[in-house]
Backbone as JSON Lines, residues from 0, in Angstrom:
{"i":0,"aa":"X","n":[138.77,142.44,58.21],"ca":[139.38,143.35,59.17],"c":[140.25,144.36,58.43]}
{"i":1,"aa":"X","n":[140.02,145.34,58.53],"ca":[140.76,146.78,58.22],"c":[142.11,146.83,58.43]}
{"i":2,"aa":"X","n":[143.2,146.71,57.54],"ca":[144.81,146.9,58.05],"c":[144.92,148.68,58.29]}
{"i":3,"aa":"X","n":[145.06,148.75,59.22],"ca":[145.9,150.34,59.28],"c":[147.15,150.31,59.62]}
{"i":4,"aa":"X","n":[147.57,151.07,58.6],"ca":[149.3,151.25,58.32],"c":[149.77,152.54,59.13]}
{"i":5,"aa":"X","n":[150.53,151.85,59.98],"ca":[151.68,153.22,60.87],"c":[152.64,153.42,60.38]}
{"i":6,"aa":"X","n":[153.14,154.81,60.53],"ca":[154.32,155.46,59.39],"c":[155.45,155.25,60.67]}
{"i":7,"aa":"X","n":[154.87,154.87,62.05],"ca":[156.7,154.73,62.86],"c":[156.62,153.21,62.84]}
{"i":8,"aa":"X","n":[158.2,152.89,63.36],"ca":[158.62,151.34,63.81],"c":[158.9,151.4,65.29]}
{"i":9,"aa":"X","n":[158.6,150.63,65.66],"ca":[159.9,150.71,67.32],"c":[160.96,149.97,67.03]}
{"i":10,"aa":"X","n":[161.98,150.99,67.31],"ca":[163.38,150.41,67.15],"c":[164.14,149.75,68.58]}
{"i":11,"aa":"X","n":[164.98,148.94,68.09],"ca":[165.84,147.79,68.72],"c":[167.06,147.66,68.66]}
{"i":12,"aa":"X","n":[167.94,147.25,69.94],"ca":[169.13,147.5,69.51],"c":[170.02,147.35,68.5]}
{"i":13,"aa":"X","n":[169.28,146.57,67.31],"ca":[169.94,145.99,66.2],"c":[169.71,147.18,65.41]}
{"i":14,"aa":"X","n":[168.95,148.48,65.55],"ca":[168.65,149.85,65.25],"c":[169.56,150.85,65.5]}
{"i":15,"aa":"X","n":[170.67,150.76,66.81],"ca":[171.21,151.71,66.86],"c":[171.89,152.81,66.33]}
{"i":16,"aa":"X","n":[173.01,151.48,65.56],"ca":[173.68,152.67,64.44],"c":[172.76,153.33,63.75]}
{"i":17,"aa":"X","n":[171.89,153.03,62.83],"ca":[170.69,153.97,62.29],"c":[170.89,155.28,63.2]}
{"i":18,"aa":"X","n":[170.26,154.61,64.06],"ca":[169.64,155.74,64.89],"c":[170.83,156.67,65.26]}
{"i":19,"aa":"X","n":[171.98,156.23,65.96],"ca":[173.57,157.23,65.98],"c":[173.46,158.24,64.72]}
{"i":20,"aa":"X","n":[173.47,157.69,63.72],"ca":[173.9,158.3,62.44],"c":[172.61,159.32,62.13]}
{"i":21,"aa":"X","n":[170.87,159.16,62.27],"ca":[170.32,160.36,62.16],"c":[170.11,161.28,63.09]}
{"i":22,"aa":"X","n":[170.46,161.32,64.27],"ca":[170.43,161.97,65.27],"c":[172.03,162.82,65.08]}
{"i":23,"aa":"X","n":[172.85,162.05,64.68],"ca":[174.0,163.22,64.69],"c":[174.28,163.82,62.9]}
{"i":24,"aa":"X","n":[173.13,163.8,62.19],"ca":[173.32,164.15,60.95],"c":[172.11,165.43,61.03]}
{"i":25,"aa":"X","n":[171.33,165.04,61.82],"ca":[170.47,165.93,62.36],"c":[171.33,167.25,63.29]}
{"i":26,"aa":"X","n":[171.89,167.0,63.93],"ca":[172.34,168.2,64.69],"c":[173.74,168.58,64.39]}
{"i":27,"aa":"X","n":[174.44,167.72,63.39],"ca":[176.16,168.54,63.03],"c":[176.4,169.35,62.84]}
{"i":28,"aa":"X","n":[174.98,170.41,61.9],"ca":[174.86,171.56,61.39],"c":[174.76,172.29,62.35]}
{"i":29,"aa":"X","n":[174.47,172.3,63.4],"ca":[172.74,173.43,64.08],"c":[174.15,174.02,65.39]}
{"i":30,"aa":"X","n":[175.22,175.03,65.21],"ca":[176.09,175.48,65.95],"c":[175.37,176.7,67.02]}
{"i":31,"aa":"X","n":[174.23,177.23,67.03],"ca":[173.56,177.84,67.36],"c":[173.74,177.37,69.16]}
{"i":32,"aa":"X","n":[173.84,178.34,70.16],"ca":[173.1,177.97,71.62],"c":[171.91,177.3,71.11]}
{"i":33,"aa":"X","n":[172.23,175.81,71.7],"ca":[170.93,174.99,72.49],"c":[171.25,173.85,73.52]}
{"i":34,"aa":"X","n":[170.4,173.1,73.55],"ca":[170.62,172.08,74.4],"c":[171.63,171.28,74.41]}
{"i":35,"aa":"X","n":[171.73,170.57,72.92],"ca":[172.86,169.9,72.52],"c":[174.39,170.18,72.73]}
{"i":36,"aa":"X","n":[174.44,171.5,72.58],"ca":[175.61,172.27,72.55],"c":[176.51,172.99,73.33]}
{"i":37,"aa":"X","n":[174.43,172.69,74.57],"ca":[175.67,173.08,76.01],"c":[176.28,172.66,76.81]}
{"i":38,"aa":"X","n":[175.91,170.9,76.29],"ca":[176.37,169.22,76.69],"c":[177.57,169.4,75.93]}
{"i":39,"aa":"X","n":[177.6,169.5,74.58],"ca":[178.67,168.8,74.04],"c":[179.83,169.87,74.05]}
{"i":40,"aa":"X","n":[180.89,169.62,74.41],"ca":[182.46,170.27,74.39],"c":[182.74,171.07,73.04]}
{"i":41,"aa":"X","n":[183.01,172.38,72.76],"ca":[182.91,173.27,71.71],"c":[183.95,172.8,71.16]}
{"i":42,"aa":"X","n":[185.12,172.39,70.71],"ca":[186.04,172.18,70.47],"c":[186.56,171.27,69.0]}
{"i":43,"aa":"X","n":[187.79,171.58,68.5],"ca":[187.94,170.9,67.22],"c":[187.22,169.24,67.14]}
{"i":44,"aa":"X","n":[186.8,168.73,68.61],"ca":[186.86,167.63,68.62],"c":[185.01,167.46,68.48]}
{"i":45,"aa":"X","n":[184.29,168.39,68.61],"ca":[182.97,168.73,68.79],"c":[182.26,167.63,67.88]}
{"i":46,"aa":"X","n":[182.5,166.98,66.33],"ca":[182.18,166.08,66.1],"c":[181.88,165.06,66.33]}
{"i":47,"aa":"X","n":[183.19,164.11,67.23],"ca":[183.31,163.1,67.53],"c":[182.53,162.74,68.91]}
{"i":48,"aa":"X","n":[182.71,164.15,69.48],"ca":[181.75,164.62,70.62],"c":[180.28,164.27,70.72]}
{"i":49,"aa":"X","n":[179.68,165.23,69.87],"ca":[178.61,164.7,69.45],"c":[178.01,163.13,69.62]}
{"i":50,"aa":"X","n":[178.14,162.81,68.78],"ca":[178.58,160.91,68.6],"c":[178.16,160.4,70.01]}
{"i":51,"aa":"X","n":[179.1,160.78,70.96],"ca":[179.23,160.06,71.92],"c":[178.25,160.57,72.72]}
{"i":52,"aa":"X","n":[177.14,161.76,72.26],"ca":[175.98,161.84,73.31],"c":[174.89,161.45,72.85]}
{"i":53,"aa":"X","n":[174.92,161.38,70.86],"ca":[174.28,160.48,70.61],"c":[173.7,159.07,71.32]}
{"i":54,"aa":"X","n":[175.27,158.55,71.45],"ca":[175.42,157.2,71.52],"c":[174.79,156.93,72.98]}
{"i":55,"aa":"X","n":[175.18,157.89,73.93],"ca":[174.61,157.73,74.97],"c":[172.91,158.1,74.97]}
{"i":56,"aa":"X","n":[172.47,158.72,74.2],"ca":[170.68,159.06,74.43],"c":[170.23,158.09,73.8]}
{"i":57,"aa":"X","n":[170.74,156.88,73.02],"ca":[170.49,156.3,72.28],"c":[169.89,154.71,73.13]}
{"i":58,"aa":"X","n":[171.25,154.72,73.85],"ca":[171.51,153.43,75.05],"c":[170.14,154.13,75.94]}
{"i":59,"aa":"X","n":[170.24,154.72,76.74],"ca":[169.22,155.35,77.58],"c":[167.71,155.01,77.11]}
{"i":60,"aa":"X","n":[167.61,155.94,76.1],"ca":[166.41,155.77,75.6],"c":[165.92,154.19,75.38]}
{"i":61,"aa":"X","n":[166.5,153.34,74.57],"ca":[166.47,151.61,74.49],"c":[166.21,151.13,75.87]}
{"i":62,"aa":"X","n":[167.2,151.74,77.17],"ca":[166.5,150.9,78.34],"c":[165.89,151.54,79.35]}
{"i":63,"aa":"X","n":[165.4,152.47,78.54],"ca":[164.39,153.26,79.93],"c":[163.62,154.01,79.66]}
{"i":64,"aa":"X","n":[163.37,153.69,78.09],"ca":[161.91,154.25,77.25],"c":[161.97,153.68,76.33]}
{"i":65,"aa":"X","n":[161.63,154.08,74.82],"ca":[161.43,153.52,73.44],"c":[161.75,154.51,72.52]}
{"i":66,"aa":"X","n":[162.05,154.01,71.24],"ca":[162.58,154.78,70.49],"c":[161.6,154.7,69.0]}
{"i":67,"aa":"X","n":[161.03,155.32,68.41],"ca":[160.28,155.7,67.32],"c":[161.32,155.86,66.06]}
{"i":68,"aa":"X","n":[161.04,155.04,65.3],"ca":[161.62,155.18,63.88],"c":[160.37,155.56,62.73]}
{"i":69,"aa":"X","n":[160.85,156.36,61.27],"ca":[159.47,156.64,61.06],"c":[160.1,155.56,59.68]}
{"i":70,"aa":"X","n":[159.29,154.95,59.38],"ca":[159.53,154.01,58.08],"c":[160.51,154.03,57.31]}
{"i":71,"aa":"X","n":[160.81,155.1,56.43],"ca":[161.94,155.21,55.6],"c":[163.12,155.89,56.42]}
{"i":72,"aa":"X","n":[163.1,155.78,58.13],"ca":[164.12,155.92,58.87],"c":[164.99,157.08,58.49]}
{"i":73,"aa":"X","n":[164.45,158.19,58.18],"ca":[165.01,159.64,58.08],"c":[164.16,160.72,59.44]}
{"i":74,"aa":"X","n":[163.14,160.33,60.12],"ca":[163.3,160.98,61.34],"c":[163.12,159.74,63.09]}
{"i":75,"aa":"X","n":[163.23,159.94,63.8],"ca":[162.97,159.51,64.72],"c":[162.49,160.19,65.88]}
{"i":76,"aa":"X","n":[161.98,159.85,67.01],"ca":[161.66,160.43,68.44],"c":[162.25,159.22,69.41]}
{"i":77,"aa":"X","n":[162.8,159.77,70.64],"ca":[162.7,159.23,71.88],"c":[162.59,159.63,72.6]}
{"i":78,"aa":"X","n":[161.78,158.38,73.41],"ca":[160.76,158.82,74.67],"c":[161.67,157.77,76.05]}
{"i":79,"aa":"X","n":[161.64,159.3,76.63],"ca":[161.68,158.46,78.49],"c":[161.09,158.18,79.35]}
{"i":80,"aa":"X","n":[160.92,157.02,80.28],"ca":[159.77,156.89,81.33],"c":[160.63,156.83,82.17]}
{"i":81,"aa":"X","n":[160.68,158.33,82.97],"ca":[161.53,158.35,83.99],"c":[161.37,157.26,85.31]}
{"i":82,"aa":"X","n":[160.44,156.41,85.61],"ca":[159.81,155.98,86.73],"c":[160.67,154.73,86.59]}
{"i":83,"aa":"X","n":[161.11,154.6,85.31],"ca":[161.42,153.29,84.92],"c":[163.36,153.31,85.02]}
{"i":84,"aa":"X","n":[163.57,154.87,84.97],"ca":[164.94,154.63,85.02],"c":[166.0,154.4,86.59]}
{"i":85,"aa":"X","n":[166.41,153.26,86.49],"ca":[167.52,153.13,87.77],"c":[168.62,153.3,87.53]}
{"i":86,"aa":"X","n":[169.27,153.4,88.41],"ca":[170.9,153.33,88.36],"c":[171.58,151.91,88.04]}
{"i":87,"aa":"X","n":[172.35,151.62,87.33],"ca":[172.52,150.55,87.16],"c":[174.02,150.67,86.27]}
{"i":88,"aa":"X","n":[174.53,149.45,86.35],"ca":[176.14,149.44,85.85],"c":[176.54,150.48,84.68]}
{"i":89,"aa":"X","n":[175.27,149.63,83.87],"ca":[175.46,150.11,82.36],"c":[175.53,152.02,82.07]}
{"i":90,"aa":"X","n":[174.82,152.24,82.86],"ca":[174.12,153.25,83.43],"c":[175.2,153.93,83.39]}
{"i":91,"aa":"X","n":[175.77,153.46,84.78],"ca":[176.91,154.36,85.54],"c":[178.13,153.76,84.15]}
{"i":92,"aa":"X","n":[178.45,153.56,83.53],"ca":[179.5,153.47,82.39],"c":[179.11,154.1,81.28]}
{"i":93,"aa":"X","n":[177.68,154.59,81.1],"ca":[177.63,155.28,80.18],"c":[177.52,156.79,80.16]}
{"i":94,"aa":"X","n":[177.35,157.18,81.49],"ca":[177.74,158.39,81.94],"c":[178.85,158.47,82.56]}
{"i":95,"aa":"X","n":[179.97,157.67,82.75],"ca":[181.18,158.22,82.66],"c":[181.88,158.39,81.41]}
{"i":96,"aa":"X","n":[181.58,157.31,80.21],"ca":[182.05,157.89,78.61],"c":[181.19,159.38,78.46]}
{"i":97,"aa":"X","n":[180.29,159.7,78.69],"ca":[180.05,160.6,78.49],"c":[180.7,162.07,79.47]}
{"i":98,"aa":"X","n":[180.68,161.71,80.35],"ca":[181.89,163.03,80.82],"c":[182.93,163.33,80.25]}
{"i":99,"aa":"X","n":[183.35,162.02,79.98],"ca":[184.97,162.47,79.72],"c":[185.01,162.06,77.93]}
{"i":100,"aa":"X","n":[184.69,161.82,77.81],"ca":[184.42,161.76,75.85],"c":[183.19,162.95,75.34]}
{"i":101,"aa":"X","n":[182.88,163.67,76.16],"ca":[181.6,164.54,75.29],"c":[181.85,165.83,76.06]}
{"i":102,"aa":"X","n":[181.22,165.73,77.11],"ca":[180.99,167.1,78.03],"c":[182.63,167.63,78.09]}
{"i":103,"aa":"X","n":[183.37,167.06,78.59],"ca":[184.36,167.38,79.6],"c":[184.85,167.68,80.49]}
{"i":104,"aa":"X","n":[185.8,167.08,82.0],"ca":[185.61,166.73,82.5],"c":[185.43,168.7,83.51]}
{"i":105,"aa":"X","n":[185.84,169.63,82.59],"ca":[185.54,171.02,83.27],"c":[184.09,171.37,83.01]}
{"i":106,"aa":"X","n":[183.42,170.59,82.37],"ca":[181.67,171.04,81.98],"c":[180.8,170.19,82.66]}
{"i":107,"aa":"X","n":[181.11,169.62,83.28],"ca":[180.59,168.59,84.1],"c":[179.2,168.77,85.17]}
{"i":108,"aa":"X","n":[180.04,170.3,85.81],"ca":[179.28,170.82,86.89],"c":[178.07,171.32,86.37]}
{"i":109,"aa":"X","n":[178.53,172.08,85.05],"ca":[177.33,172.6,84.33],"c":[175.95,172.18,84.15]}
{"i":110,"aa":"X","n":[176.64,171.41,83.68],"ca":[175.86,170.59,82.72],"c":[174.66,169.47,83.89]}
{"i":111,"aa":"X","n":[175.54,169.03,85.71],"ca":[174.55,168.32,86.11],"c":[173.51,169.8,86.8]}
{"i":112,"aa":"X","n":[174.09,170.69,86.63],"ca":[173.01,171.92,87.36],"c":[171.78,171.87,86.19]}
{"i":113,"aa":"X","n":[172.37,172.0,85.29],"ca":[171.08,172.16,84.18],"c":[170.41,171.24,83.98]}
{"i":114,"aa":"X","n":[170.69,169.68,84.42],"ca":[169.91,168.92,84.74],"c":[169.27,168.72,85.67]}
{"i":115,"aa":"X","n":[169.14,169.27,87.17],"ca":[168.73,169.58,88.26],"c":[167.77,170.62,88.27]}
{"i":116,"aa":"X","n":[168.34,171.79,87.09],"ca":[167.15,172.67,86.67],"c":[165.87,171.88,85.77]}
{"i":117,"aa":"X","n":[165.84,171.27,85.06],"ca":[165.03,170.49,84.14],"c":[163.79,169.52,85.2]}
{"i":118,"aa":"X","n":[165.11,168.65,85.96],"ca":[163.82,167.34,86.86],"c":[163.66,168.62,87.53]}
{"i":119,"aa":"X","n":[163.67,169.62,87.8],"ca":[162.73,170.7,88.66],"c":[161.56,170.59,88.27]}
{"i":120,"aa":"X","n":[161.02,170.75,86.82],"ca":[160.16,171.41,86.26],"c":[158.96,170.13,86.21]}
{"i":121,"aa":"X","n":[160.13,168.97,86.4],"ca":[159.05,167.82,85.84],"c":[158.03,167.41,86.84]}
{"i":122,"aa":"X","n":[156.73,166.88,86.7],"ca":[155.62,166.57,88.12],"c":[156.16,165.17,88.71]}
{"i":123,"aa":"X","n":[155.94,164.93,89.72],"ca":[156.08,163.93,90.6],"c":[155.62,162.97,90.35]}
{"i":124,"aa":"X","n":[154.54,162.56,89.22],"ca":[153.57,161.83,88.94],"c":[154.06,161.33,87.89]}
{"i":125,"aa":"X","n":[154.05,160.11,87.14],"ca":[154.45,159.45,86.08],"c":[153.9,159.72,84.57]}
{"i":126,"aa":"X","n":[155.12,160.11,83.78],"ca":[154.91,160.69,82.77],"c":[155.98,160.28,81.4]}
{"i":127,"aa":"X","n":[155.63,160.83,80.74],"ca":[156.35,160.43,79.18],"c":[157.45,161.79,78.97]}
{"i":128,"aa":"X","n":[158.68,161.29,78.78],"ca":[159.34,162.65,78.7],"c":[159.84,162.33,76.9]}
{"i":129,"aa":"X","n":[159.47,163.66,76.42],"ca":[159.61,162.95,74.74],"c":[161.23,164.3,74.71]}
{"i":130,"aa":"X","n":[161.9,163.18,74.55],"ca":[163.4,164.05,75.24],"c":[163.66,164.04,73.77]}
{"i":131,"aa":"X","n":[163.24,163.43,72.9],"ca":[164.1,163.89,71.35],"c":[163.26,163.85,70.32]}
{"i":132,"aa":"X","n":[163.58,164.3,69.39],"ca":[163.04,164.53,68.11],"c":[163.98,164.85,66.92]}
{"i":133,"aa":"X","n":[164.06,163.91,65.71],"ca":[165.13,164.2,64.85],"c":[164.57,163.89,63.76]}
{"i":134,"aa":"X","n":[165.09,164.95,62.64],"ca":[164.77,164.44,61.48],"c":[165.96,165.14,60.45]}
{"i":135,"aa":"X","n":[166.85,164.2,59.6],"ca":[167.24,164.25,58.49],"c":[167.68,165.61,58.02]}
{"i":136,"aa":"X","n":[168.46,166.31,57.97],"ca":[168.42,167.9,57.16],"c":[167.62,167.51,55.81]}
{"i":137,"aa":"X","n":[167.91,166.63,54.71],"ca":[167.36,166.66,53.76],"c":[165.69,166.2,53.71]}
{"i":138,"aa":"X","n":[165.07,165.6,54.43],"ca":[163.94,165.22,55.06],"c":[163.1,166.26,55.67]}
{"i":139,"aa":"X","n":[163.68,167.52,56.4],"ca":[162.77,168.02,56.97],"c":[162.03,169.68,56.33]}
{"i":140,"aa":"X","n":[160.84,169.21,56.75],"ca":[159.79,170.51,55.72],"c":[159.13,169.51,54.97]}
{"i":141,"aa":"X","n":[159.48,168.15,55.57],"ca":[158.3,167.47,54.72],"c":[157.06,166.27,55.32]}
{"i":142,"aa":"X","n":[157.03,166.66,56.51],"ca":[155.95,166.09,57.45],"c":[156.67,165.11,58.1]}
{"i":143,"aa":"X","n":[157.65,164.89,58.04],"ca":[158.4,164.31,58.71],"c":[158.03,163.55,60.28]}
{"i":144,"aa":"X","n":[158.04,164.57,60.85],"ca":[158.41,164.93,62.14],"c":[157.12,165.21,62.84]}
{"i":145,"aa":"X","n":[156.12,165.62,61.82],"ca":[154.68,166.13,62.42],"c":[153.63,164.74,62.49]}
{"i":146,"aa":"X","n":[153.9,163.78,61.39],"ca":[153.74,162.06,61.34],"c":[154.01,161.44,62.54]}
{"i":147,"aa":"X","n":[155.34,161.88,62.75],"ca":[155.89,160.98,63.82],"c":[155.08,161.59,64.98]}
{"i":148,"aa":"X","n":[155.61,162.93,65.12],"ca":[154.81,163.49,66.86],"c":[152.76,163.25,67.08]}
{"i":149,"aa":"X","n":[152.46,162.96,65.48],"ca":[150.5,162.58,65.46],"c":[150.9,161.27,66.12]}
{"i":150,"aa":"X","n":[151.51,160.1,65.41],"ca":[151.51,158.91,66.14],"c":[151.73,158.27,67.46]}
{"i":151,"aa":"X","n":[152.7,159.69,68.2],"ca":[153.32,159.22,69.22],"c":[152.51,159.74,69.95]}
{"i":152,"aa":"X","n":[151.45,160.63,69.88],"ca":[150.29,161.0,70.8],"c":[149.21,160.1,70.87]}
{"i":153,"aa":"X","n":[149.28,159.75,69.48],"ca":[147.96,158.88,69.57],"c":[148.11,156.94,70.16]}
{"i":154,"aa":"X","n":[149.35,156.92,70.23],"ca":[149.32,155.65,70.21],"c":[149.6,155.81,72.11]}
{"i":155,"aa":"X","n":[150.18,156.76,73.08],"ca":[150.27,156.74,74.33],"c":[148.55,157.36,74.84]}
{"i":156,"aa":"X","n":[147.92,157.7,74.15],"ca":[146.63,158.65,74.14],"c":[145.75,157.9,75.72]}
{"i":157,"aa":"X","n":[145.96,156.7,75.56],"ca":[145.41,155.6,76.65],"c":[145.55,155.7,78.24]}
{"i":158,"aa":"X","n":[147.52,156.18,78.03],"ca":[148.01,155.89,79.05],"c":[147.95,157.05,80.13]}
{"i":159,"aa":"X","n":[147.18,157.77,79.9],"ca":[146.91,158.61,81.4],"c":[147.99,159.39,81.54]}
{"i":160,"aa":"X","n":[149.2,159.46,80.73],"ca":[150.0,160.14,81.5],"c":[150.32,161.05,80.65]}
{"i":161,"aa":"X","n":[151.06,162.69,80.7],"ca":[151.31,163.77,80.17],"c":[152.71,163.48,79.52]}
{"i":162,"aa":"X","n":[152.89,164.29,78.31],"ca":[154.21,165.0,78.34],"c":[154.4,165.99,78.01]}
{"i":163,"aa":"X","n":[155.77,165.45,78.53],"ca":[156.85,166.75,78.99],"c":[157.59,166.88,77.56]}
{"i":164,"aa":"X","n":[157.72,167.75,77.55],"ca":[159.05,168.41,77.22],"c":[159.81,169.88,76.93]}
{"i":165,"aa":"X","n":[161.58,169.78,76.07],"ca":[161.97,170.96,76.63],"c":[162.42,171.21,75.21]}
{"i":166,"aa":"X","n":[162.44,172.67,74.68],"ca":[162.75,173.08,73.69],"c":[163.4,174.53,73.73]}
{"i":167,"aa":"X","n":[164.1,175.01,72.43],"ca":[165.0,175.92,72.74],"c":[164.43,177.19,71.29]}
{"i":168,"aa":"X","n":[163.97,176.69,70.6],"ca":[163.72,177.32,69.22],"c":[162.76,177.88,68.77]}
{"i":169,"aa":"X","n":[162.52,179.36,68.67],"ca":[160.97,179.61,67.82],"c":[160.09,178.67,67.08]}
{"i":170,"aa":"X","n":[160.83,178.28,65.85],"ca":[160.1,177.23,65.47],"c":[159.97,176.26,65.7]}
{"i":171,"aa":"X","n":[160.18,174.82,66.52],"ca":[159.67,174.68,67.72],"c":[158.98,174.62,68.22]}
{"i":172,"aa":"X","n":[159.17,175.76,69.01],"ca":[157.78,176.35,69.94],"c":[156.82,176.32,69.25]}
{"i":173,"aa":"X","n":[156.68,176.67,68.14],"ca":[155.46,177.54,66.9],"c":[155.24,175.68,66.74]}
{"i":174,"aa":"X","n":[155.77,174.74,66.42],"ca":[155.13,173.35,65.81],"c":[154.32,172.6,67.45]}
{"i":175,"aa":"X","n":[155.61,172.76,68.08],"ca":[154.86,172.12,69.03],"c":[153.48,173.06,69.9]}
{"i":176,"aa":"X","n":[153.26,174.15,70.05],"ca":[152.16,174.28,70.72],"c":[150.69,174.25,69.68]}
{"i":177,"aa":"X","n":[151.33,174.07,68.33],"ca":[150.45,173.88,67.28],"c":[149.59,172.77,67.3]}
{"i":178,"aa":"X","n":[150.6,171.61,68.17],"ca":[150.43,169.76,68.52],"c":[149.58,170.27,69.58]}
{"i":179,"aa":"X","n":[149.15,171.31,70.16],"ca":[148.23,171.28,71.55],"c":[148.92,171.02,72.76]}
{"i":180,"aa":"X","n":[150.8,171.24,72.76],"ca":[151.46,171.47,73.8],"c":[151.62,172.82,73.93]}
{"i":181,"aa":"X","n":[151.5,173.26,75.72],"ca":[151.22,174.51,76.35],"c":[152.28,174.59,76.72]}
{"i":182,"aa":"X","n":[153.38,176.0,76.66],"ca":[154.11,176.62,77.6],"c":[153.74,176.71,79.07]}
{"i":183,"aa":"X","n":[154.59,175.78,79.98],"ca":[154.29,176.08,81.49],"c":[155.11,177.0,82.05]}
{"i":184,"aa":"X","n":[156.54,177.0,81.33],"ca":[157.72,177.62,81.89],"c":[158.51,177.96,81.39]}
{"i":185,"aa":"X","n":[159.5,178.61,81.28],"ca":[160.93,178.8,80.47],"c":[161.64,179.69,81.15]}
{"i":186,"aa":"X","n":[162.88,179.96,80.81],"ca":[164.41,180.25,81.79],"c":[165.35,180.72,80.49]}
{"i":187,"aa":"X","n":[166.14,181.44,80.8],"ca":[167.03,181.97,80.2],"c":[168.35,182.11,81.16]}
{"i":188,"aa":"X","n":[168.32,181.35,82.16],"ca":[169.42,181.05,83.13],"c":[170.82,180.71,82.84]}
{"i":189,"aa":"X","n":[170.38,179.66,81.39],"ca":[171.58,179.19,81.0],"c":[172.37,180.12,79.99]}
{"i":190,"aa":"X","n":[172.78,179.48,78.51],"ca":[173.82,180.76,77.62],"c":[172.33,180.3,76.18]}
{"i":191,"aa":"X","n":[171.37,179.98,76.3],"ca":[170.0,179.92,75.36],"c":[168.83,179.53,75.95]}
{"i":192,"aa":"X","n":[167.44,179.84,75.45],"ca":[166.56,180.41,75.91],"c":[166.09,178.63,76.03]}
{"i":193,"aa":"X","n":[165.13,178.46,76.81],"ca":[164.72,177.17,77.2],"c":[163.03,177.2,77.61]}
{"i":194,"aa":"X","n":[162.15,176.73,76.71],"ca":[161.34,176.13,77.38],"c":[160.82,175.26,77.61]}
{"i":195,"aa":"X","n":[159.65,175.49,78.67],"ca":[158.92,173.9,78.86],"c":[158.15,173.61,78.57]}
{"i":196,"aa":"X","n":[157.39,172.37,77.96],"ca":[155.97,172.44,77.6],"c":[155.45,170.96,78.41]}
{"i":197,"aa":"X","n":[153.97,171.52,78.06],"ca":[153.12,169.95,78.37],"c":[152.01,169.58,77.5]}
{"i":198,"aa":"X","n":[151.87,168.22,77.27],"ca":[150.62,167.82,76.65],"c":[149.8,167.11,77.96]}
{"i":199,"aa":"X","n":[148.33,167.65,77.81],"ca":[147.86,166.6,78.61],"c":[146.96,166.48,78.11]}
{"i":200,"aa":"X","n":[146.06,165.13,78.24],"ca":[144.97,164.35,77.88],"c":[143.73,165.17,77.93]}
């Protein structure tokens, strides 16, 4: 029998810190309007900030999708199955650290409109939302990330269902519609440009 070797892991909560630490080593740099930035509170405290939305996409992702590690754990992806997410204690405690430790408690409003703009876009029908993608500053430009996003297509390829997702960046855009994800939509509503894409089967 043939071993074939996969370049991701699925990670576990005994993964987290990992995962905290490349996701916010990944974006400490990137001060630019985007997504991240219009969550997290601009402020001297914007570091520690960070962290704590890490920490929260991190929890989320673990119980209401899966999280992709790529072997030598310098990029990752996580995926959401919205169908799967409820409200629940943990839930509701981890979006209140996150109001008041990240957003703040005056960005609040913002921030749930632009999430109200987003489940707009999404179909009614059950789907894969690939809400993150990270890789390493020193790691990336080196297939990183293009490993991880071949595997994570091919290994859901079965499941009938599309994804989604939302991006803010030329390049970006330029990798992912390269993956055979299509622009359906995009908005400039907010303070950076946003679009949407889809993969489907």
């Amino acid at each position: 029998m043939k071993f074939i070797r996969t370049f991701m892991i699925k990670a576990s909560k005994k993964d987290k810190g990992t995962i905290v630490n490349l996701l916010w080593s990944t974006f400490i740099e990137l001060e630019f309007p985007n997504s991240i930035n219009f969550v997290v509170k601009q402020d001297k405290k914007r570091s520690t900030r960070l962290r704590y939305l890490m920490e929260y996409q991190c929890n989320v992702a673990l119980k209401f999708g899966e999280i992709w590690l790529s072997d030598d754990k310098k990029g990752c992806v996580l995926l959401l199955f919205p169908e799967k997410k409820r409200l629940s204690l943990s839930l509701f405690l981890w979006e209140i650290k996150l109001a008041l430790c990240c957003i703040g408690a005056e960005n609040v409003l913002k921030v749930l409109k632009r999430e109200s703009q987003l489940k707009e876009k999404h179909p009614k029908i059950p789907f894969i939302h690939f809400w993150l993608m990270a890789v390493i500053p020193e790691a990336q430009g080196k297939g990183v990330g293009q490993k991880l996003l071949t595997e994570v297509l091919k290994k859901y390829q079965n499941s009938n269902k599309p994804f989604y997702l939302e991006t803010t960046t030329k390049d970006n855009l330029k990798f992912y519609t390269k993956n055979d994800f299509t622009i359906f939509d995009n908005t400039d509503t907010l303070n950076y440009p946003l679009f949407f894409l889809k993969h489907e089967k």
